[in-house]
C-alpha positions in Angstrom: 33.5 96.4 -66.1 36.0 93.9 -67.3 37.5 96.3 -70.3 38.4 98.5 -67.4 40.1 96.3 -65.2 42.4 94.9 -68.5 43.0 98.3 -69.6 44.3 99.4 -66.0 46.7 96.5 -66.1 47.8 97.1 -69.8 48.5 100.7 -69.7 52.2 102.0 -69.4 51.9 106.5 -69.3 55.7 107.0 -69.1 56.8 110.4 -67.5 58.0 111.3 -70.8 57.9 115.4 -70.0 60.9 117.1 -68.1 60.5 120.6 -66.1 64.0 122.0 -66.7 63.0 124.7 -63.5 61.8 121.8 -60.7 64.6 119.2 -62.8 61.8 116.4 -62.4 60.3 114.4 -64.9 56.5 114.4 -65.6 53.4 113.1 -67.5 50.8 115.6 -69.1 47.1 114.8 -69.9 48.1 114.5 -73.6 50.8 111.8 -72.7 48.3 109.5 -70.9 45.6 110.1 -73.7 48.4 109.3 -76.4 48.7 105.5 -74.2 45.3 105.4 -73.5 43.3 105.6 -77.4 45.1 102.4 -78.3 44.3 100.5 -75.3 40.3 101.7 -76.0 40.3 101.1 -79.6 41.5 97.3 -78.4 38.6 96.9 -75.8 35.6 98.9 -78.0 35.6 101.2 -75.2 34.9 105.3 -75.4 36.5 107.4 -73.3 34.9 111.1 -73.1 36.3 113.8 -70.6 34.1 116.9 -69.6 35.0 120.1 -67.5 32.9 122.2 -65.6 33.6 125.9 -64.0 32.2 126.1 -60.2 32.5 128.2 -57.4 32.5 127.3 -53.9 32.5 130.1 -51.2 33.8 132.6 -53.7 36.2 130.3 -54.9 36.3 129.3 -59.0 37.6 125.9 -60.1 37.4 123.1 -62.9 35.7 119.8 -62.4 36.7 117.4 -64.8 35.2 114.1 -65.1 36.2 111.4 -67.3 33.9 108.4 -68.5 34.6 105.2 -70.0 31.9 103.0 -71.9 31.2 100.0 -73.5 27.9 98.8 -75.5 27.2 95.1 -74.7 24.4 93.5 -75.9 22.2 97.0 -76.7 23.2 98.1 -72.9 25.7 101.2 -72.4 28.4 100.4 -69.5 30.3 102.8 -67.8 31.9 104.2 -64.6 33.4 107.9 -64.0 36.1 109.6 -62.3 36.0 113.3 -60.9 38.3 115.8 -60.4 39.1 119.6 -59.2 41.7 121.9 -59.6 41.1 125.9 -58.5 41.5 128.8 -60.8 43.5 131.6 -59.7 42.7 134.1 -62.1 45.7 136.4 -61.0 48.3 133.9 -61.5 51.6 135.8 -63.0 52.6 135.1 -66.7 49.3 134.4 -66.9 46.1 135.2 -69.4 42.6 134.6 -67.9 42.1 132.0 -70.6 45.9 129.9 -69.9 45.0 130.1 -66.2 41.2 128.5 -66.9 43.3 126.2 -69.3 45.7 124.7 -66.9 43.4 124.1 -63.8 41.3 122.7 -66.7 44.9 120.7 -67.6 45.4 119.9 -64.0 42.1 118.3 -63.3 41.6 116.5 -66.3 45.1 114.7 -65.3 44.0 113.5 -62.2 40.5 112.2 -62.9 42.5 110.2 -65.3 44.9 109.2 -62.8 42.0 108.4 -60.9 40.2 106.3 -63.6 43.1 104.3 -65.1 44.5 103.7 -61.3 47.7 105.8 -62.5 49.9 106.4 -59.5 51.4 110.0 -58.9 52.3 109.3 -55.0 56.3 109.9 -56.6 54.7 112.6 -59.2 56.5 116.5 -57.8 52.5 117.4 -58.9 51.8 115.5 -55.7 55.1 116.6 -53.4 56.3 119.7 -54.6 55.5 122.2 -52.7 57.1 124.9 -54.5 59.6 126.4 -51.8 56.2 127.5 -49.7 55.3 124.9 -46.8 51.6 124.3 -46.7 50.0 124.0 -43.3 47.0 122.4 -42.5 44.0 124.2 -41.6 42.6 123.1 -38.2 41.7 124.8 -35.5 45.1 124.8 -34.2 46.0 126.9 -37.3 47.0 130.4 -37.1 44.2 132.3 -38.9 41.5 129.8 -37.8 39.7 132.4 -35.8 39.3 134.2 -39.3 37.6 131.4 -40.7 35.5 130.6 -37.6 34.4 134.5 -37.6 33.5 134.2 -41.5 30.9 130.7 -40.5 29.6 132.8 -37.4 28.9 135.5 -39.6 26.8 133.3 -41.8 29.2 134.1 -44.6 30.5 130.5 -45.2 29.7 126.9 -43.7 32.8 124.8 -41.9 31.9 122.7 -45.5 32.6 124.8 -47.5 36.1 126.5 -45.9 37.3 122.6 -45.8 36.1 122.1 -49.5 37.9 125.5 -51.1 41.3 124.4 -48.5 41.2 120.7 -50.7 40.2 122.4 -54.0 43.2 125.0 -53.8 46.4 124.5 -55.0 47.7 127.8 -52.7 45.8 127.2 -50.0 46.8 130.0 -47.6 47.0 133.0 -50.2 43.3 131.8 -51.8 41.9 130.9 -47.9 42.9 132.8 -45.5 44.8 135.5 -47.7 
C-alpha cells in the first residue's frame, strides 16, 4: 500500500507532552492522531481504531487495533496493527472506568506506533521502569515453581503464563503476586 509507505515517511509526532513527576517528555495517542488526520486527508486514506476487552488466564486487558484503508478502483485496501495493554482494576488514584481508559490509552498508542513505524525505543513508556526492576520470568526465576505447579494443575498452559507476563505492565504483582 503505497499511501502507507508515504505517510510513514511524512509523518513528524513530536513529544510535545511533559510528565513533570518522571521529567521526560512524551507523545499521547491524541498528539499522533492530531499529525496523522492531515497526512490521511492528503492520501484519501481512513484510519479507524477499535478496542477490545479480553482475558487471558484470569488476566483483563485492551486490544487495540488500528486500520488504514484506501478505495482504488471499487477495491478497499488496507493493513492493521495490534496492540495490548493489561487492566489493573486496583490501580491507586484510580476509577474502574480511568483504569479501562488508560490501558485503552496505552494500547491504542502503540498499535499506532506500530502502524505508522513510530519509534519509542528512547520513549520512558518503553525504559521506565518506575523505581521497580522487572525480572524475567524463566525458569531460573524465583517463583517459577509457582507457575509450573499452576500448568501441572491444569489451571493455566506455559502459553498462557508467557502471554499475561508480555501483556502486563506489572508483571510480578499481576503474575506471580
Amino acid at each position: 500500500m503505497k499511501e502507507l509507505i508515504l505517510i510513514q515517511s511524512e509523518l513528524k509526532a513530536p513529544k510535545n507532552q511533559f510528565n513533570a513527576f518522571g521529567k521526560y517528555k512524551y507523545r499521547s495517542v491524541e498528539d499522533i492522531l492530531e499529525a496523522v488526520k492531515p497526512l490521511l486527508l492528503k492520501y484519501e486514506c481512513t484510519l479507524t481504531i477499535e478496542d477490545e476487552i479480553k482475558e487471558v488466564g484470569g488476566i483483563v486487558f485492551v486490544e487495540s487495533t488500528a486500520s488504514i484503508q484506501i478505495d482504488k478502483e471499487g477495491r478497499t485496501e488496507g493493513r492493521a496493527v495490534t496492540a495490548q495493554a493489561g487492566i489493573d482494576i486496583n490501580r491507586k488514584g484510580m476509577d474502574i472506568a480511568q483504569s479501562f481508559g488508560s490501558s485503552s490509552s496505552y494500547a491504542r498508542k502503540y498499535c499506532l506506533n506500530g502502524l505508522f513505524l513510530i519509534d519509542d525505543t528512547k520513549d520512558p513508556d518503553s525504559t521506565n521502569d518506575h523505581g521497580a526492576k522487572k525480572e524475567e520470568l524463566s525458569p531460573k526465576h524465583p517463583k517459577w515453581n509457582g507457575a509450573k505447579e499452576s500448568v501441572a494443575n491444569g489451571k493455566v498452559t506455559i502459553e498462557q503464563i508467557k502471554a499475561v507476563y508480555i501483556l502486563t505492565s506489572d508483571n510480578e504483582k499481576l503474575l506471580l503476586g
